[in-house]
C-alpha positions in Angstrom: -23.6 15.6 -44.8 -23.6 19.2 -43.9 -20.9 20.9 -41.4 -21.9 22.4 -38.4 -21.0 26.2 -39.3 -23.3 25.3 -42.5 -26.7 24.3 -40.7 -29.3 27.3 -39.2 -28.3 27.6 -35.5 -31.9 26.5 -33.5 -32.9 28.2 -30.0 -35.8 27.6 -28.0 -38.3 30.4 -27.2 -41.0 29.3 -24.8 -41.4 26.1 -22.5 -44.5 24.3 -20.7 -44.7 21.5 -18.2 -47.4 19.4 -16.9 -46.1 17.5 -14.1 -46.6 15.8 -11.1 -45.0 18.1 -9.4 -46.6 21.0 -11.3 -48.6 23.0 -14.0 -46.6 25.2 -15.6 -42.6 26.0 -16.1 -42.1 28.4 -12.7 -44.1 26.1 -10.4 -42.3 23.2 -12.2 -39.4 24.9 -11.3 -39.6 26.1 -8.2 -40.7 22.4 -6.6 -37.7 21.3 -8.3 -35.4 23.8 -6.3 -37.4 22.7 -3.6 -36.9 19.1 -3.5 -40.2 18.1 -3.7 -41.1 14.5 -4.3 -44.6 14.3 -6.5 -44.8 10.7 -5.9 -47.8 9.5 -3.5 -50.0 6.3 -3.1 -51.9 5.8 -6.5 -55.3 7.4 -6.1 -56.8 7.1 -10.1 -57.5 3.5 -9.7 -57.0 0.7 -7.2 -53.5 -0.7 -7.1 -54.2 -2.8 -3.7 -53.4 -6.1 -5.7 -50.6 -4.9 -7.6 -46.7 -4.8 -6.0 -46.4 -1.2 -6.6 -49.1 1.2 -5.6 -47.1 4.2 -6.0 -46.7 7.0 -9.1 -46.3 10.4 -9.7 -50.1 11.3 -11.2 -51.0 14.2 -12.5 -53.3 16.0 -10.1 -55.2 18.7 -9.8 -55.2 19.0 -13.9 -58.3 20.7 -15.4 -58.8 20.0 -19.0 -61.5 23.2 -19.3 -58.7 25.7 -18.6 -56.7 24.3 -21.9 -59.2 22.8 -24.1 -63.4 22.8 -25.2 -65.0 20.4 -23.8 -65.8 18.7 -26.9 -61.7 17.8 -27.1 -61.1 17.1 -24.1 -63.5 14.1 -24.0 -62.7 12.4 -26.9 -58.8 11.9 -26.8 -56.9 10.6 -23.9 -55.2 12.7 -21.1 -51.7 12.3 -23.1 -52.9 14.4 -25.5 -54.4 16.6 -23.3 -51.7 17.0 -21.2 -49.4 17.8 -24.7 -52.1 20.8 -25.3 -52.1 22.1 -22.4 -48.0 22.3 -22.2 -48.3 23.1 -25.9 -50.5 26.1 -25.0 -48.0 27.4 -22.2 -45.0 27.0 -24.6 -46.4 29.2 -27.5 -47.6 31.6 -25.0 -44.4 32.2 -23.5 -42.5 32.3 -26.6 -45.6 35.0 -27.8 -45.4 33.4 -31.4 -48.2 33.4 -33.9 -49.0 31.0 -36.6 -50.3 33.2 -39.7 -50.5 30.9 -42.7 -47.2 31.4 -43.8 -45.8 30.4 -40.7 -48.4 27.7 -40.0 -46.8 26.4 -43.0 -43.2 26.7 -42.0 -43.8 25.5 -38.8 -44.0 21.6 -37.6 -45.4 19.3 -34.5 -43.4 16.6 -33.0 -44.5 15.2 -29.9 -42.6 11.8 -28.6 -44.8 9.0 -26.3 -43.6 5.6 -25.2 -47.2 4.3 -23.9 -49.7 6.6 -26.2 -53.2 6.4 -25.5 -53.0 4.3 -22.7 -56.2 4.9 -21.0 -58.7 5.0 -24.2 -57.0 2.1 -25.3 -57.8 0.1 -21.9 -61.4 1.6 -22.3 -61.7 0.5 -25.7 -60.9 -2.9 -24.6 -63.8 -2.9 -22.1 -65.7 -1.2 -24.2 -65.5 -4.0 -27.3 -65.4 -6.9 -24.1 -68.7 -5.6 -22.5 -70.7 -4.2 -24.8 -69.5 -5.4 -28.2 -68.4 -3.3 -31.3 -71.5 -1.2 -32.0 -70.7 0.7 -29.0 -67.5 2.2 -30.6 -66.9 5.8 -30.7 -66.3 7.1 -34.3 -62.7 9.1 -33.1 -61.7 6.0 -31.1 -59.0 5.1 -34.4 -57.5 8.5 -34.2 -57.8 8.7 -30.1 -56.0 5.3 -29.8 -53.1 6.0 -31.8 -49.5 7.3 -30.6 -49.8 10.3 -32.8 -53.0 11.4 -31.6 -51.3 14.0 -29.7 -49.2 15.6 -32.0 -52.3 15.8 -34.2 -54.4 17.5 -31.7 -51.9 20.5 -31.2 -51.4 20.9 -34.7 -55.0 21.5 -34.9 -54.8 23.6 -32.0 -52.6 26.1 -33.6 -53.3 25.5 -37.3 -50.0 24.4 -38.4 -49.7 22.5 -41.6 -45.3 21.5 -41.7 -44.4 18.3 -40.4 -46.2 16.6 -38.2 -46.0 13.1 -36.1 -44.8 11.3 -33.2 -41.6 9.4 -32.3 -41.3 6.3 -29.8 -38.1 5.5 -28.5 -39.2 4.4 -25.1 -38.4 6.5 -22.1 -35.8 8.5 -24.8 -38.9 9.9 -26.7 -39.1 12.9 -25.5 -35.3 13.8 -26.3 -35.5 12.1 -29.4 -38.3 14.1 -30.3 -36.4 17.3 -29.6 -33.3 16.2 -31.5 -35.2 15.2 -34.7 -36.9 18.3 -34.5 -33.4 20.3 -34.0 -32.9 18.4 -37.6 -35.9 19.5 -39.3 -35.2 23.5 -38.6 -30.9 23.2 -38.8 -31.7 21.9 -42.6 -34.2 23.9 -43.7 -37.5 22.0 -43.4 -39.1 24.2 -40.8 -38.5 27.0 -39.1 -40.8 26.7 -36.2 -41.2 23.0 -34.1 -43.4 22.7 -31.6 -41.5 19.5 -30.2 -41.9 17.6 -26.2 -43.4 14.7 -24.9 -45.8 13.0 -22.9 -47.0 10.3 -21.4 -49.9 8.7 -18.9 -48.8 5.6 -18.2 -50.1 5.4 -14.8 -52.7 2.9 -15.7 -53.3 -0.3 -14.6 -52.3 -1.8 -17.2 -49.1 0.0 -17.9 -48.3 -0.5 -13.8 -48.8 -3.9 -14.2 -46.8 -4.9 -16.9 -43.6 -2.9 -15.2 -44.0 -4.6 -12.1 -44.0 -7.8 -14.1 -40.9 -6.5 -15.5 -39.5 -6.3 -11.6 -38.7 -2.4 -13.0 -41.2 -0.6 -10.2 -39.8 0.4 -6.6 -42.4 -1.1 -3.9 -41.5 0.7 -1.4 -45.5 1.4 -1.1 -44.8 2.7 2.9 -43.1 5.9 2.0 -44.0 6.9 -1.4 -41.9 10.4 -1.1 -38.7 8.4 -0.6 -39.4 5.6 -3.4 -37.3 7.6 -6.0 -33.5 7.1 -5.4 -31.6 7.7 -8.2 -27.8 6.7 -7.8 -28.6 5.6 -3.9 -27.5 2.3 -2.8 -30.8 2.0 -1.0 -33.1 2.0 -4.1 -35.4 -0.6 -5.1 -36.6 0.2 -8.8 -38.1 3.2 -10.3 -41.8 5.1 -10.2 -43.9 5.4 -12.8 -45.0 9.1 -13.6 -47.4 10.9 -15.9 -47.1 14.5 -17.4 -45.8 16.5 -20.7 -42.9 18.9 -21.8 -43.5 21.3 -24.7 -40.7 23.5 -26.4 -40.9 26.2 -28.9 -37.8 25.3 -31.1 -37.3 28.0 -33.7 -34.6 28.7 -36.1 -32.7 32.0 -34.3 -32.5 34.1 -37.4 -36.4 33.6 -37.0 -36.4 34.7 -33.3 -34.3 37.2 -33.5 -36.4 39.1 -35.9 -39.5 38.9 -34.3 -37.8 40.2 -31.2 -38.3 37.5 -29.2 -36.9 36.1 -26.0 -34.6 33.5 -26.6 -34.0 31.0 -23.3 -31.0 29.0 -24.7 -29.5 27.1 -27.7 -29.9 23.7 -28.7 -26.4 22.7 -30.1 -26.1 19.0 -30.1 -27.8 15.7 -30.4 -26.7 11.9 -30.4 -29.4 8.9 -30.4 -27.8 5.3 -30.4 -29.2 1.7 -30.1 -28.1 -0.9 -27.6 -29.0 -3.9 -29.8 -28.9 -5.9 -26.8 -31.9 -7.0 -24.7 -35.6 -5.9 -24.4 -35.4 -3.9 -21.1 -31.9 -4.0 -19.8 -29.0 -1.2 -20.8 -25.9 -2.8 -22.5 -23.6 -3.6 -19.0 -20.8 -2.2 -20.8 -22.9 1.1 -21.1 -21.3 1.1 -25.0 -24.4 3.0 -26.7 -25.4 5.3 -23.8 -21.2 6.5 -24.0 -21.9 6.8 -28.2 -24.8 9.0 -27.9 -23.4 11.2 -25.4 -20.1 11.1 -27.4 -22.4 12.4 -31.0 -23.7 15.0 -28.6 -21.2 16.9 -28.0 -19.6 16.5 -31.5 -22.4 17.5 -33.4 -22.4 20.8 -30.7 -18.5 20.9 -31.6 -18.3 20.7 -27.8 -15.2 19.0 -25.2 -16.0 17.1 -22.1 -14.5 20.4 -20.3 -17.3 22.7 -21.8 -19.9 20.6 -20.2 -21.2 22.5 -16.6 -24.3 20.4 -15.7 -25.5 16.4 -16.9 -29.4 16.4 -16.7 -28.9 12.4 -15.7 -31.3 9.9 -17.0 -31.2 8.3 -13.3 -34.1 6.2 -12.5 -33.7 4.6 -9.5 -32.9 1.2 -10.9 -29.3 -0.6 -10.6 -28.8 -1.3 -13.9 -29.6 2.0 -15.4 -27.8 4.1 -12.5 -24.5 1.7 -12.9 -24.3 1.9 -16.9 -25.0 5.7 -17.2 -22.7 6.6 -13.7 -19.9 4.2 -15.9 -20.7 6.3 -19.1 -20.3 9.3 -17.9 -17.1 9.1 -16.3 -16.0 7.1 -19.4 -16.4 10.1 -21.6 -16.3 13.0 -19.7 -12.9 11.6 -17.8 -11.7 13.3 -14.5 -13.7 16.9 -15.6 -17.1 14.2 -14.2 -16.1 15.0 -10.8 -15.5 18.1 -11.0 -19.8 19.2 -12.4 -23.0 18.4 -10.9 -25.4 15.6 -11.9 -29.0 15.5 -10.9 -31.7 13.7 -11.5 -34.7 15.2 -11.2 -36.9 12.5 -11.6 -36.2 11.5 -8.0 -38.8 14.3 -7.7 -41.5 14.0 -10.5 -40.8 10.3 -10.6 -40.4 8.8 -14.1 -42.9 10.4 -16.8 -41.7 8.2 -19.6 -42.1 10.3 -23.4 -42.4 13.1 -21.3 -39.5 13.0 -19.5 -36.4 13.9 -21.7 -38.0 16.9 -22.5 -39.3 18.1 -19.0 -35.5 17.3 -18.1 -34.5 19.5 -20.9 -36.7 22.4 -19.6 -34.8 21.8 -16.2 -31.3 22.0 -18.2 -32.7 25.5 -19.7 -33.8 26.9 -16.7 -30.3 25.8 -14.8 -28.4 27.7 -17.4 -31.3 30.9 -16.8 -30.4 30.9 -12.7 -27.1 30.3 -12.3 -28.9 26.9 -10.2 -28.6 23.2 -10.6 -31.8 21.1 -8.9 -30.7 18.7 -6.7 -31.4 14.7 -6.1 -33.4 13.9 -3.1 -33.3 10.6 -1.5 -29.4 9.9 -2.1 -28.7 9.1 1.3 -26.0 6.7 0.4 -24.3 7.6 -2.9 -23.1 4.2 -4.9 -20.1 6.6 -6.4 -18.9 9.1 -3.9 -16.3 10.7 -6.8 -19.4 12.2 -8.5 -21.3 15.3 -7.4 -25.3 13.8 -7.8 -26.2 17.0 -6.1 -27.3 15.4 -3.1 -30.6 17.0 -1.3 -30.9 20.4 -2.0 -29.7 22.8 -5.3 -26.7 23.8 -6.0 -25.4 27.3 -6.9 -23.2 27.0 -10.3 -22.6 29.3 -13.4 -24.0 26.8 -16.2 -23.2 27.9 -19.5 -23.7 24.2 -21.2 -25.6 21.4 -19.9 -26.7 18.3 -21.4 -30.1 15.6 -20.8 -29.7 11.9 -21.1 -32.6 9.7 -21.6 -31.5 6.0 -22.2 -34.7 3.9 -22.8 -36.1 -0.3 -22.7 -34.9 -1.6 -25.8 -32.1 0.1 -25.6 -32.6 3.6 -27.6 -30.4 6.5 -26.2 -30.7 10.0 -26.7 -28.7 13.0 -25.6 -29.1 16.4 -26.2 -26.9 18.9 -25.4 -28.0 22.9 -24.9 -26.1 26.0 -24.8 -26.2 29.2 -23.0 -27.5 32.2 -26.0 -24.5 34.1 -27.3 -25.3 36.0 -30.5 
């Protein structure tokens, strides 16, 4: 094993978001600040005979800005979604893959669900009309790593490429094993996120059967609660984060901006039960415990926790329990948001959408808040209640804790040469 001062120090250079709340990092952003809620009654397909009939959708999203046409219609929108905050992050980092770059460089791009749609329309297709009517790119469409595979066409780059499920964690594993790849030398360049449309009917349906999904179908904009006594399950969302990891040596020589560092990473396993978190919380403390010491990192360093929080008791209990068990009395004295009272749960996508939000609290000098905590189950803690917060964030880490039990944390730093 290698020691931290020996492994090549990783920053990230550009971000993109595709969101309910959305398109884009600043509008991403902003709504964030804002407290906006991107959760509304479903409107892509009819939920009238399912218990919940609320998500946070993508909306307004218009494949032809991103993509040809010929792409666009023959992989599903979680792909889609991955180019298009693909294409934002490169932009913003203003990187270019040359060949020797494009070989140097990587894709990793995390899902829990995949294909979801083409795979429901494959079904239909096979059902109704029998296996003639087949499209020749359905076996590369349908799979989890279609995504990954299309931006790496996209771009040209020829390193490592795949996908990573771990649940509603894959998007923060994603980033970590990515941080890997460049701090030991097998890229210098990842183009790492996640993303996820899972507001199907399919994928609706089988969380409701899980008694996961908050029905509170009468006010969608108040459904997400995170850490509220008054919540009732969480909301399924749709959307993608993309980051521009790069190895800073790298960066630095091609003059470009660098937003922060990523300095830590910890992913456990629960081992314990198909969708509920160990009660004991035991693997979501590990991973945040690996976190910060791969960063070489105390509790006291840590300004901001990015919280997992999805508006279910179980998951809002463990990880509140967690992070007072290893962060001690300095909990109370730091914010903890989750933003996903806002955007809802997006799944892959969310662990790195919440790391963008980690980056650009450490940019402003502001922490987003959590709406709907009307009723806070542990008054000690500081869950940034309503509106943002003004604080000097110098290190912040994102938890993501998904079914199955897989945890993830990453922790990110403010730049200092």
């Amino acid at each position: 094993m290698t020691t931290r001062s020996d492994r090549r120090r990783v920053v990230i250079t550009g971000t993109g978001v595709i969101s309910p709340i959305g398109h884009g990092t600043p509008g991403f952003w902003a709504a964030l600040l804002a407290g906006t809620s991107g959760v509304r009654t479903i409107a892509g397909f009819d939920a009238s005979d399912l218990p919940a009939q609320i998500a946070g959708e993508v909306r307004g999203f218009e494949p032809d800005v991103y993509m040809e046409r010929k792409v666009w219609r023959r992989i599903d929108p979680f792909a889609q979604y991955a180019i298009a905050a693909a294409s934002e992050a490169v932009e913003a980092a203003k990187i270019e893959f040359d060949e020797e770059l494009a070989a140097r460089s990587g894709v990793l791009i995390g899902s829990g669900y995949g294909a979801s749609r083409v795979n429901e329309e494959v079904f239909a297709t096979l059902r109704d009309k029998g296996p003639r009517k087949i499209g020749p790119f359905t076996a590369a469409s349908s799979a989890i790593d279609n995504a990954a595979g299309e931006v790496g066409i996209r771009f040209g780059i020829t390193g490592p490429s795949g996908a990573i499920s771990t649940a509603c964690a894959s998007g923060t594993s994603s980033i970590g094993e990515s941080l890997r790849m460049i701090q030991h030398g097998y890229a210098d360049v990842m183009l790492s996120g996640g993303s996820d449309d899972s507001v199907t009917r399919q994928d609706i349906a089988s969380a409701c059967s899980a008694r996961a999904l908050s029905t509170r179908n009468d006010e969608p904009e108040r459904a997400s609660r995170p850490f509220d006594t008054g919540r009732n399950g969480f909301v399924m969302a749709a959307g993608s984060g993309m980051v521009v990891l790069e190895e800073a040596g790298h960066a630095l020589a091609r003059g470009a901006e660098i937003l922060a560092e990523v300095v830590g990473y910890g992913a456990t396993s629960d081992a314990y039960h198909p969708t509920a978190p160990h009660p004991e919380g035991i693997g979501a403390r590990s991973a945040i415990r690996q976190a910060l010491a791969d960063a070489g990192l105390n509790a006291e360093d840590v300004d901001y926790v990015n919280a997992h929080g999805t508006s279910t008791t179980l998951n809002d209990r463990t990880e509140s329990a967690a992070i007072r068990a290893v962060l001690g009395a300095h909990a109370e004295r730091i914010p903890i948001s989750s933003t996903k009272s806002m955007t809802g749960h997006m799944i892959g996508a969310a662990g790195t959408v919440e790391l963008i939000a980690c980056v650009q609290a450490i940019r402003s000098g502001l922490v987003p808040p959590t709406i709907n905590l009307d009723d806070p189950e542990d008054t000690g803690l500081n869950y940034v209640p309503h509106t943002a917060q003004e604080r000097d964030v110098r290190v912040a880490i994102s938890n993501s804790f998904g079914f199955a039990g897989h945890n993830a944390v990453v922790a990110v730093r403010r730049w200092q040469p």
